[in-house]
C-alpha positions, 0 to 999 in steps of 0.5 A: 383212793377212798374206796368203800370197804364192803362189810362182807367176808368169806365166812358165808361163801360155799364151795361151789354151785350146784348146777342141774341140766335140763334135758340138753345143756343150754347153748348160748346165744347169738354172738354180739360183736360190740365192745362193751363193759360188764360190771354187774351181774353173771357171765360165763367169763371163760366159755370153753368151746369145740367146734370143726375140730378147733378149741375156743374161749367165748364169754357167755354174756348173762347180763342181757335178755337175751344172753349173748356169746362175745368174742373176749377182745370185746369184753372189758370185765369190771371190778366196780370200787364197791368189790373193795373189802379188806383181807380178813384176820384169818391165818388161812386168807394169808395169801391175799396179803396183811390181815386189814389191808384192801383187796377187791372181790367178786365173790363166787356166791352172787351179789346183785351189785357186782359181777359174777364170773365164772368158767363153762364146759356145759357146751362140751359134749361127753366122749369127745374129750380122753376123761371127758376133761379139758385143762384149764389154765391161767399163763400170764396176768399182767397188770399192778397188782397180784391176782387169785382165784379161789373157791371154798370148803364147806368150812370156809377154808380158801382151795387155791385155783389160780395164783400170780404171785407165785409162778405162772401157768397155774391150771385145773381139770375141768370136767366137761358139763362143769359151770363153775364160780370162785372168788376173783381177788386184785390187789390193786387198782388199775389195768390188768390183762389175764391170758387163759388157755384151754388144752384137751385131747381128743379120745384119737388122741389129737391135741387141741388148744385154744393158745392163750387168750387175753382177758381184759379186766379193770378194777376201781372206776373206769378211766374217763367216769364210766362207758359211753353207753350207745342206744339202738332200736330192735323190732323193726322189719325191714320189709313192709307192715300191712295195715293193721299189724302190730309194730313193737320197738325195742330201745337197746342199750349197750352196755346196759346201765341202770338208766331205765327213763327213755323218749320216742320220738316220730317224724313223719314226711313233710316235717321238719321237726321230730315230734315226741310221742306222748304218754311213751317213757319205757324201753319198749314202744307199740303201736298199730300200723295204719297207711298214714304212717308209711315212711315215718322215721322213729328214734329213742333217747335215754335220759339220766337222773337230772333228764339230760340226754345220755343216749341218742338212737339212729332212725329206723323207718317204717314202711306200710303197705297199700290196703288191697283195692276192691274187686282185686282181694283173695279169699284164703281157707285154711283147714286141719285135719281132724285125723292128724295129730300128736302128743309133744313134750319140749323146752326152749332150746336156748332156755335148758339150763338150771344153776342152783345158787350155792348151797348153804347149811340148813337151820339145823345144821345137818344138810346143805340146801339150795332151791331154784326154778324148773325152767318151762316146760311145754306139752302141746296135744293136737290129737284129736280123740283128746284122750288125756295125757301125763308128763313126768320127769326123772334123774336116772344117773347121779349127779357128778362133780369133781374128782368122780365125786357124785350124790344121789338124784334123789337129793333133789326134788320138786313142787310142780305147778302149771303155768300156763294152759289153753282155753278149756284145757283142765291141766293139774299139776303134780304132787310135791315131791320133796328130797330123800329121807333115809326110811320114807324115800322121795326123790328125783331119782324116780320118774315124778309126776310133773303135770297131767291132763284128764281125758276130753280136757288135753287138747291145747297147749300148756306150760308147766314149771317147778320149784326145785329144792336140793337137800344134800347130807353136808359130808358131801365133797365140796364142788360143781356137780350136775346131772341130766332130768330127762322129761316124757309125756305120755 
């Protein structure tokens, strides 16, 4: 075994995420029933669901645009030989073995190279559960090697979760709305399979749990050289196009590799061969519909670095319509009514969510900081006297964490900025709010202006978006906190 050791340790790791809910948590998406193999990027490796009155652990798949919710019996959970790293000189690290010998690591602060695991109850709702908890537990780990869970204080120190190696079941008090990282460490390579269990009690005080529930991990290279990689094409409509329409196909890898050289391919009826279509080398081929192409078939290949196929698609086939024959055509008229209308303030449904890298300690020493993205935000104005409006936004309760710790929403702030906005509209965006100063004040804590629209310049639809900047004093008890911004238009 000649793993690399990576030159990182444990000294920049910060004790948790600091995580921001939009005006509901995000729910996570479609579920996906393929097998498949994660090993780079985020997950929410224990889900923790409540639905029809029964407990269950998902993983919420991160790595895919669009995130998706998976079953844990089809998920592998990979620590590539890159997590290698050796076990600091450092008494308080003891616990993962002799100072110099070799663990691997996926840390709780995100590496673009590795996974990043986590656990979730933001699909939880309040007053569901007594003390608004679930109880996490990890019961069983087998597999080579000793398996930890750790997080860290703000000075370094390891605050140990879940440990194997000395005594099975370890559990924690999750709160609910909790998305929360820490540092997975193996001491070996192999096969290793995790039993996490969810238990609550419902506020009648009926019981509920999940049972354990196997989680399947690899550490080092995956036997037989990595996942065989399967491709499919998204996009098509199963019922006809008319001539004209725009069809769009998407190429879908699973699992997701780094692999990005692709060939579309058509064959038409009356060919034998397939013919490749030139010019098309991306993830997404579109084209317009005309009659000709009625019945033609499509497929896709993914080529590797010396442009070997790697993945071949199944067909899809698209069907045109007959254009309309003359003298057999309708004429349709649509009209608005000037009279109706309305002011609209909304998020993506499945785009609500905003975690905040973990904080790290400013130049000066005095605070802990983090800056991340409002997700977008939409006004849609359709009133037709066009009197203008304002939408603004405000954390009225504080943030809370672990252990009923909590912080000012006044930590947080923000630079509005507008997205986008329709032809004619004059959108301006708020001015910058930054985080709380003792003596001067700032601060989410106050309703802020996000954006605004003069009068006569409103109508239209308009996106507006946020930077974030959390500015919190460092005697802040380490953990997940969070906290809801509630956004009005007026």
């Amino acid at each position: 075994m000649n793993s690399t050791v990576r030159a990182r340790g444990f000294a920049a790791l910060m004790a948790g995420a600091v995580v921001v809910a939009g005006t509901v948590l995000a729910p996570t998406g479609a579920s996906a029933a393929e097998k498949v193999v994660l090993s780079k990027g985020h997950t929410d490796a224990v889900d923790v669901h409540y639905e029809g009155g029964a407990l269950s652990l998902k993983v919420h798949d991160d790595t895919v645009s669009p995130s998706v919710t998976r079953d844990p019996a089809d998920v592998t959970f990979q620590a590539l030989p890159e997590s290698a790293m050796a076990v600091p000189n450092d008494p308080r690290f003891a616990f993962l073995g002799p100072a110099g010998s070799q663990v691997w690591l996926l840390p709780m602060t995100q590496d673009p190279d590795l996974l990043w695991p986590g656990w979730n109850t933001t699909t939880l709702d309040s007053g569901v559960f007594e003390g608004d908890k679930v109880r996490l537990s990890l019961v069983d780990v087998q597999g080579p090697g000793n398996v930890t869970l750790f997080t860290q204080d703000s000075f370094g120190g390891p605050i140990i979760k879940f440990r194997s190696d000395d005594g099975l079941p370890d559990a924690i008090d999750v709160p609910v709305h909790t998305h929360a990282h820490s540092n997975w460490a193996f001491s070996a390579l192999g096969n290793y399979t995790l039993k996490f269990q969810a238990d609550a009690t419902l506020t009648n005080g009926t019981t509920v749990s999940t049972g354990p529930v196997d989680y399947s991990f690899v550490v080092g290279a995956l036997s037989g050289g990595g996942p065989e990689v399967s491709l499919s094409i998204s996009g098509m409509a199963e019922d006809e196009y008319q001539p004209n329409d725009t069809v769009t196909l998407n190429a879908v890898q699973t699992p997701q590799t780094e692999l990005n050289h692709y060939h579309w391919f058509s064959r038409c009826p009356g060919a034998d061969d397939w013919t490749i279509i030139a010019g098309e080398a991306g993830a997404s081929y579109s084209f317009t519909a005309t009659r000709e192409l009625n019945a033609c078939e499509y497929v896709v290949k993914l080529y590797d670095d010396d442009h070997a196929v790697t993945a071949t698609s199944e067909p899809v086939t698209l069907w045109v319509a007959f254009p309309p024959e003359p003298g057999t055509s309708q004429t349709i008229t649509a009209s608005i009514d000037e009279t109706q209308g309305s002011l609209v303030i909304s998020v993506d449904p499945d785009d609500r969510a905003v975690v905040l890298p973990p904080a790290q300690l400013a130049a000066g020493g005095d605070r802990w900081e983090s800056t991340g993205e409002l997700r977008p935000v939409t006004v849609t104005d359709t009133r037709a006297g066009q009197p203008g409006w304002s939408a603004s936004g405000q954390i009225p309760a504080d943030f809370t964490g672990p252990n009923g710790a909590t912080f000012s929403a006044g930590y947080l702030g923000w630079t509005p900025r507008v997205l986008a906005q329709g032809s004619g509209q004059g959108v301006v965006a708020g001015p910058e709010v930054t985080p709380y100063v003792v003596g001067t004040g700032g601060g989410l804590g106050n309703s802020a202006v996000l954006g605004t629209a003069p009068g006569g310049a409103g109508r239209g639809t308009a996106q507006l978006g946020a930077g974030l900047r959390l500015s919190v004093p460092t005697e802040t008890a380490a953990g997940t906190y969070t906290a809801t911004l509630t956004l009005t238009a007026i």
